[in-house]
N, C-alpha and C positions, 0 to 999 in steps of 0.2 A: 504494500500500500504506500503510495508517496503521499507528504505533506502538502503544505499549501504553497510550500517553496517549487513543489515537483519531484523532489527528491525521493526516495526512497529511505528508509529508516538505515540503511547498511551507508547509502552515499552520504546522505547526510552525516552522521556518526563520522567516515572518515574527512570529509569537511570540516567538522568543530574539531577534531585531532587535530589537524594541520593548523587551524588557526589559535588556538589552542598552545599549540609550541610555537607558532611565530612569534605570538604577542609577549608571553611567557622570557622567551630569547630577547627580544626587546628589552623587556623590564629589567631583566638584569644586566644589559649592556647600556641601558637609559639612553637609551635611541629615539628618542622622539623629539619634537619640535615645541615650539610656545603653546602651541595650543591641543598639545596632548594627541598628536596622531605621528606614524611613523614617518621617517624622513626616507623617502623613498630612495634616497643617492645612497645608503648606507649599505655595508654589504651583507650587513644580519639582515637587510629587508630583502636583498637580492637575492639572498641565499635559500632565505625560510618563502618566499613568497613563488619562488620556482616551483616547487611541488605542488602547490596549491592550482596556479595557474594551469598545469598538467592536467590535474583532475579534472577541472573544468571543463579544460579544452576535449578530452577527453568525454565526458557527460554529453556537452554540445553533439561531438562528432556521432556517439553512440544515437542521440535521440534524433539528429540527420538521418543516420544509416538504419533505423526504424522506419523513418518516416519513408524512404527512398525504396524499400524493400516491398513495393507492389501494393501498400496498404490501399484498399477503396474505400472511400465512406459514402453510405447514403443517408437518406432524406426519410424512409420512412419506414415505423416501426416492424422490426424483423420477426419478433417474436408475441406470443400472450395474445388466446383468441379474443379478447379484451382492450388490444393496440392501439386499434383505429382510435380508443378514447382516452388514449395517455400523453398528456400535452409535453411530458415528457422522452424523448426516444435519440440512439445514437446507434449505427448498427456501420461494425468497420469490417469488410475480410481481407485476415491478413495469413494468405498463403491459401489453404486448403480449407480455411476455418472462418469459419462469419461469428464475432462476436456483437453482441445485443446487447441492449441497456434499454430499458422501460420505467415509466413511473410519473407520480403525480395522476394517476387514473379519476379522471371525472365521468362517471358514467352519464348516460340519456336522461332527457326528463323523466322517465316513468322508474325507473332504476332509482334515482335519487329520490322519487316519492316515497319509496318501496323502503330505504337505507334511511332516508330522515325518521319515517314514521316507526322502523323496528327499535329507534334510539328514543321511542316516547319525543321527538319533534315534528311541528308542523311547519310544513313551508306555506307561505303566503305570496310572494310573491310571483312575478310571470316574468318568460321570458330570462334576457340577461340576467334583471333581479333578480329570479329564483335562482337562476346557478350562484348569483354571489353570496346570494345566502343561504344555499346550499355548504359554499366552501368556508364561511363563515361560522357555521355551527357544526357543520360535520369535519368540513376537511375532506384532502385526498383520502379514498376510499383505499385498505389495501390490498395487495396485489397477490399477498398471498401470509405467511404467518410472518406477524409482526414486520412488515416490511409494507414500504410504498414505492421501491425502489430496487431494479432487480438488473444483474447481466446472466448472461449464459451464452453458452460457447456451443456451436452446432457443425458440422462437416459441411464446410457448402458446397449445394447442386449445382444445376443446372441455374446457368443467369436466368434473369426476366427479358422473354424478349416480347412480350403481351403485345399486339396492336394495342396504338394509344398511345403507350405507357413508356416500355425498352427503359426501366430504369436500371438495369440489370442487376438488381440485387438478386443475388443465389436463392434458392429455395433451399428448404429446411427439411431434415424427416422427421424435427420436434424431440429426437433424442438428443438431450444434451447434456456435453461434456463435461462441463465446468458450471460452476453457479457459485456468486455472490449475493447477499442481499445489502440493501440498506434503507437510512430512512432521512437523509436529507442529500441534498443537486447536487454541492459540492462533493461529497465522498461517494455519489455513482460518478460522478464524472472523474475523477481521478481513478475511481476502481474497475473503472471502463478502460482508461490508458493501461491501469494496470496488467489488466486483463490481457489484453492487446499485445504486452509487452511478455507476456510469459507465453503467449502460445503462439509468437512470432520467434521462440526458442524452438528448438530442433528434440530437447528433451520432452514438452509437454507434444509434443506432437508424437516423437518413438514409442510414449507410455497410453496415448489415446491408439495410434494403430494396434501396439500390443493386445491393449484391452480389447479391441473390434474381431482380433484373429481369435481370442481366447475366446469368445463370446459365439462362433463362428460366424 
């Protein structure tokens, strides 16, 4: 899971390392300037701040070579026969695999009749109204246990080539791989990168084919 920086728990950790012994090295060599930051001509900032820069550059070059590795993204929700009503959706395939993200599910008007009234609420209102005070008292409905927010990871088919349509998102056979949940935008939307980022790995794809052959 990466933070709100992007990072991962493991990058970040070797990140505050690094900065960590720069500043540390500093302190004891009193490297710094009037106004309490390092003096960049110095060669403890030259020295300590080489690794650092590495990393980075490093991170940078990894989340290019992510991005550059045939990922697709589209436009409309891949999974949950429920989709069509999730204002939220992210659907990326990266290699052989289509991962999905869903959530924020606003169901139809008669649905949210149906959901206000089993909560002992009455809706009153029409129209826009009632959805907003549908989302007002009830909230996104969830999507499945304790969660309004979901990915899953599916083998994708055959593109879309629909007259009409040709958006070519793969088709799904609904088994799926991998599954995260959650229950707020920010942490599907990182746990979607996430997602993304481990089964654009060569491991979580040898142990999903394994699985397929042992299954026959």
């Amino acid at each position: 899971m990466t933070d709100s920086s992007g990072l991962t728990p493991q990058e970040r950790e070797e990140l505050d390392r690094l900065l960590r012994a720069m500043f540390n090295a500093a302190e004891e060599n009193g490297s710094y300037d009037t106004y309490g930051g390092m003096r960049p001509s110095d060669p403890i900032y030259l020295e300590m701040a080489a690794p650092i820069h590495a990393v980075v550059a490093s991170l940078l070059a990894s989340r290019e070579h992510q991005d550059s590795q045939g990922w697709q993204w589209f436009g409309n929700a891949a999974h949950f026969i429920c989709g069509r009503w999730c204002r939220f959706h992210l659907a990326t395939q990266v290699g052989e695999y289509l991962v999905s993200t869903v959530g924020e599910y606003v169901p139809g008007d008669g649905v949210q009749t149906i959901l206000a009234e089993s909560r002992g609420i009455t809706l009153t209102g029409k129209g826009e109204a009632r959805e907003a005070e549908f989302l007002e008292k009830v909230g996104f409905e969830e999507i499945g246990y304790q969660r309004t927010y979901e990915t899953m990871v599916f083998k994708a088919g055959k593109p879309c080539d629909a007259e009409g349509c040709g958006c070519g998102m793969p088709m799904i056979d609904g088994r799926e791989l991998d599954f995260t949940g959650y229950n707020d935008a920010g942490t599907a939307t990182r746990g979607h990168r996430e997602m993304c980022e481990k089964w654009a790995s060569s491991d979580a794809a040898r142990s999903a084919e394994g699985k397929e052959q042992a299954n026959g």
